[in-house]
C-alpha positions as CSV (number, residue, x, y, z in Angstrom):
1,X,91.7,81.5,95.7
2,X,90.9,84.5,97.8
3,X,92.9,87.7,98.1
4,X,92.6,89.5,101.6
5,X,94.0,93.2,100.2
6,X,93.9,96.9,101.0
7,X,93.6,99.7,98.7
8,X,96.3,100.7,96.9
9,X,98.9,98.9,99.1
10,X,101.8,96.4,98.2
11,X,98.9,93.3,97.9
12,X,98.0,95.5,94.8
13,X,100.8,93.9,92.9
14,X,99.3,90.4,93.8
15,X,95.9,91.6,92.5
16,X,97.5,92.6,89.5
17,X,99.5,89.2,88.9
18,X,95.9,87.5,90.0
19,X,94.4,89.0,86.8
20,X,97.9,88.8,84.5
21,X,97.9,85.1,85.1
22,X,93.9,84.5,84.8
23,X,93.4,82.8,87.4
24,X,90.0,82.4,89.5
25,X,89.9,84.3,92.8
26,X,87.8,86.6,94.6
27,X,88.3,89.4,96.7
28,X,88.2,90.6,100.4
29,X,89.3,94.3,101.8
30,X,90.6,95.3,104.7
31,X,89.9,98.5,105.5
32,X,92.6,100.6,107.0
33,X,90.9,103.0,108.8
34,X,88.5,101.1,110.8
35,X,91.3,98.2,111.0
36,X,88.6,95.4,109.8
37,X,88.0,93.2,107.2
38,X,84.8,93.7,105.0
39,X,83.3,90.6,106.7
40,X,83.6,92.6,110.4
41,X,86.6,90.6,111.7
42,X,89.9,91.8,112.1
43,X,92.8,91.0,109.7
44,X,94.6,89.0,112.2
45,X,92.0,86.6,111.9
46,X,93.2,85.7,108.6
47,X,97.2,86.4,109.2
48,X,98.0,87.1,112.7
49,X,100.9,90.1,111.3
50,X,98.5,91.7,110.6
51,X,99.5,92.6,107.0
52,X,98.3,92.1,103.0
53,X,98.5,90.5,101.0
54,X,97.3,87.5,102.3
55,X,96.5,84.5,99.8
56,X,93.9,81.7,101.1
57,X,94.6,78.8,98.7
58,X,92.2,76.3,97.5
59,X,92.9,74.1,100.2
60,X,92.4,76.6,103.1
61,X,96.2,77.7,103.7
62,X,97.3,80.9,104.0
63,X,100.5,82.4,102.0
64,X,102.0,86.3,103.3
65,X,104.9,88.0,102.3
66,X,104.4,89.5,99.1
67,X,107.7,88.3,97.0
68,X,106.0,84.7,98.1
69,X,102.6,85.2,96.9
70,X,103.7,87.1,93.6
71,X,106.2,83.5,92.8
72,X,103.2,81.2,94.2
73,X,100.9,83.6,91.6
74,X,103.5,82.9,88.8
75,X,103.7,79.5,89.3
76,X,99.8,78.2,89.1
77,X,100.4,79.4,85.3
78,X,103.9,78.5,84.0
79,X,102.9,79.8,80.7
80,X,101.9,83.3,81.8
81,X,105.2,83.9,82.0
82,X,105.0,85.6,85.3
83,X,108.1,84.0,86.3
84,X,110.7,82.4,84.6
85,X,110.8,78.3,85.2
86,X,112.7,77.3,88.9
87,X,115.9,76.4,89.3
88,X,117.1,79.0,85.8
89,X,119.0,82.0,86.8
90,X,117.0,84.3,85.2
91,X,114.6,82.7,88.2
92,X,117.4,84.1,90.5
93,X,117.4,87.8,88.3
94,X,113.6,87.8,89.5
95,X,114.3,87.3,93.5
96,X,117.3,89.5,93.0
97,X,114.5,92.1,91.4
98,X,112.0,91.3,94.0
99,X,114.3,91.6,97.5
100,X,115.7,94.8,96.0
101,X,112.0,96.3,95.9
102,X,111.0,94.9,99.2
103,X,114.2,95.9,101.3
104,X,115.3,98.8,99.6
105,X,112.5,100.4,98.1
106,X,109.2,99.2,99.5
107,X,110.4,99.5,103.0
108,X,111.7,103.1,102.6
109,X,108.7,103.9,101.8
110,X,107.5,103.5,105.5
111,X,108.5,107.0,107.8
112,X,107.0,108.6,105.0
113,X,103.2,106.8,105.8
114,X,103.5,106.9,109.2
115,X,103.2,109.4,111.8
116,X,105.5,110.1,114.4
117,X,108.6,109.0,112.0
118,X,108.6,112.9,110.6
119,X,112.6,112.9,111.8
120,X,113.3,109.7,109.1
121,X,111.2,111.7,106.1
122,X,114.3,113.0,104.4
123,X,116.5,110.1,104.8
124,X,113.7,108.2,103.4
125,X,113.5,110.2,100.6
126,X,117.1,110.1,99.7
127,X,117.2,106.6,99.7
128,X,114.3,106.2,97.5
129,X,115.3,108.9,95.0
130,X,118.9,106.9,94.5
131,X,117.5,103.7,94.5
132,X,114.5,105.2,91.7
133,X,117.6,106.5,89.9
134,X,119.1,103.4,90.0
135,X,116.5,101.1,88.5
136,X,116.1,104.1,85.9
137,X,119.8,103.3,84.7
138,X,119.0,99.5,84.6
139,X,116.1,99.8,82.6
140,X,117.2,102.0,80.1
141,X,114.9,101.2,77.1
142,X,113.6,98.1,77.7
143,X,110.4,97.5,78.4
144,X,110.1,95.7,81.7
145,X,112.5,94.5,84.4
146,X,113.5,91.4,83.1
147,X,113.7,92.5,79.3
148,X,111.2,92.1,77.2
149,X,108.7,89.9,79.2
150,X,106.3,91.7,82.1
151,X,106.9,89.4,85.6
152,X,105.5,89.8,88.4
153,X,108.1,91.8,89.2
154,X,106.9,94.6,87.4
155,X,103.6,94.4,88.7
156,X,105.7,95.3,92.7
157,X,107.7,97.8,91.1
158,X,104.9,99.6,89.7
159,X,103.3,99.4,92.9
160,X,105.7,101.2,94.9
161,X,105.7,104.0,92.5
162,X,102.4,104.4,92.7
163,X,103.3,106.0,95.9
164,X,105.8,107.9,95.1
165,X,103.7,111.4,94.8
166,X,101.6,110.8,97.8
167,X,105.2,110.2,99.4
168,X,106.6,113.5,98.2
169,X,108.9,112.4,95.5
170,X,109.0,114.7,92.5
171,X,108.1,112.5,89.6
172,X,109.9,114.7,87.2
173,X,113.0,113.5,88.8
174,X,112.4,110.5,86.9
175,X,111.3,110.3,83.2
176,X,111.9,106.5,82.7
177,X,110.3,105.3,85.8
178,X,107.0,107.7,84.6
179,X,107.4,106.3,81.3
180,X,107.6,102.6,82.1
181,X,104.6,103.6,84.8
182,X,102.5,105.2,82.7
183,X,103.8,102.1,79.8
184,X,101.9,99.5,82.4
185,X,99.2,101.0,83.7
186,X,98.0,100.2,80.2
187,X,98.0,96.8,80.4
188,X,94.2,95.0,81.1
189,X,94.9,93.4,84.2
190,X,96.7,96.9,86.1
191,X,93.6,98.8,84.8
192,X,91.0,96.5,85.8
193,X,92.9,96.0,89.5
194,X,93.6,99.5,89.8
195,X,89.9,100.0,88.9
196,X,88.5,97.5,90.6
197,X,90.5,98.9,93.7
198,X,89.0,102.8,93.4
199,X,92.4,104.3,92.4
200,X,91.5,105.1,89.3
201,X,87.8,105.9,88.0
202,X,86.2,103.1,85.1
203,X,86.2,104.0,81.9
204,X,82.9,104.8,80.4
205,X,81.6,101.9,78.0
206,X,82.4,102.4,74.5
């Protein structure tokens, strides 16, 4: 599989599940400032949105929309654990998780990336600071989302605060979302996608 991504944005959490589940695939960027791929064409090429993530499959199709490439991630490797089995209703816990961080959350995030939407900044903010308090009340002390079991829910989640900083949210407004943050950033496959992606530096060989 390929992954068409850009640094440090929402197809991060599909790199991330990429490596969680072990599957083969290889990488292409798109750069944001010059608008282009790495190969010199433009992104619309590959998904005429114009958006990441975009997943080529092994048979040449194209998936978009992250919530669908994270399940289509899960699902290559049942065992992974990525996503509980179809058709359960913890299945359904894990869309419920994954339309609240696109709609409510992810989305929000938008005024404050963009120019010209300076008017929306503080409405965008308030929203994202009771909907960060929120998830901080459901997960309490467990360890990820969905109990005890990192999905690929997790791996969006942690993506969007990511951005919280850079967005002007004052992390020490919420202690459990840092925690659980710091908690996965940990794990082998965030380190190696978050390194492999420039947003952290590699640590030196031991």
């Amino acid at each position: 599989m390929k992954l068409y991504y850009a640094m440090g944005t929402c197809s991060l959490a599909a790199h991330i599940s990429l490596r969680e589940a072990g599957l083969p695939f290889t990488l292409v960027r798109y750069d944001m400032k010059t608008e282009l791929l790495e190969t010199g064409e433009s992104l619309t090429t590959v998904n005429e949105k114009g958006f990441v993530p975009v997943l080529e499959l092994p048979d040449g199709q194209r998936l978009t929309e992250v919530s669908a490439v994270l399940q289509y991630i899960a699902d290559q490797k049942p065992e992974s654990g990525l996503a509980p089995p179809n058709g359960t209703l913890e299945r359904y816990r894990l869309q419920e998780w994954l339309n609240f961080i696109a709609t409510e959350i992810h989305k929000a995030y938008w005024p404050l990336f963009h120019k010209g939407a300076e008017i929306e900044n503080q409405h965008a903010l308030e929203r994202l600071t009771r909907r960060y308090h929120w998830v901080e009340e459901k997960l309490g002390a467990r360890e990820f989302l969905l109990g005890d079991r990192f999905t690929v829910a997790d791996a969006y989640l942690l993506t969007t605060f990511n951005w919280a900083r850079l967005g002007g949210l004052d992390l020490a407004a919420f202690p459990v979302m840092t925690a659980y943050r710091n908690r996965l950033r940990e794990r082998p496959s965030v380190l190696a996608a978050m390194e492999t992606e420039g947003l952290v530096k590699k640590k030196p060989a031991a």
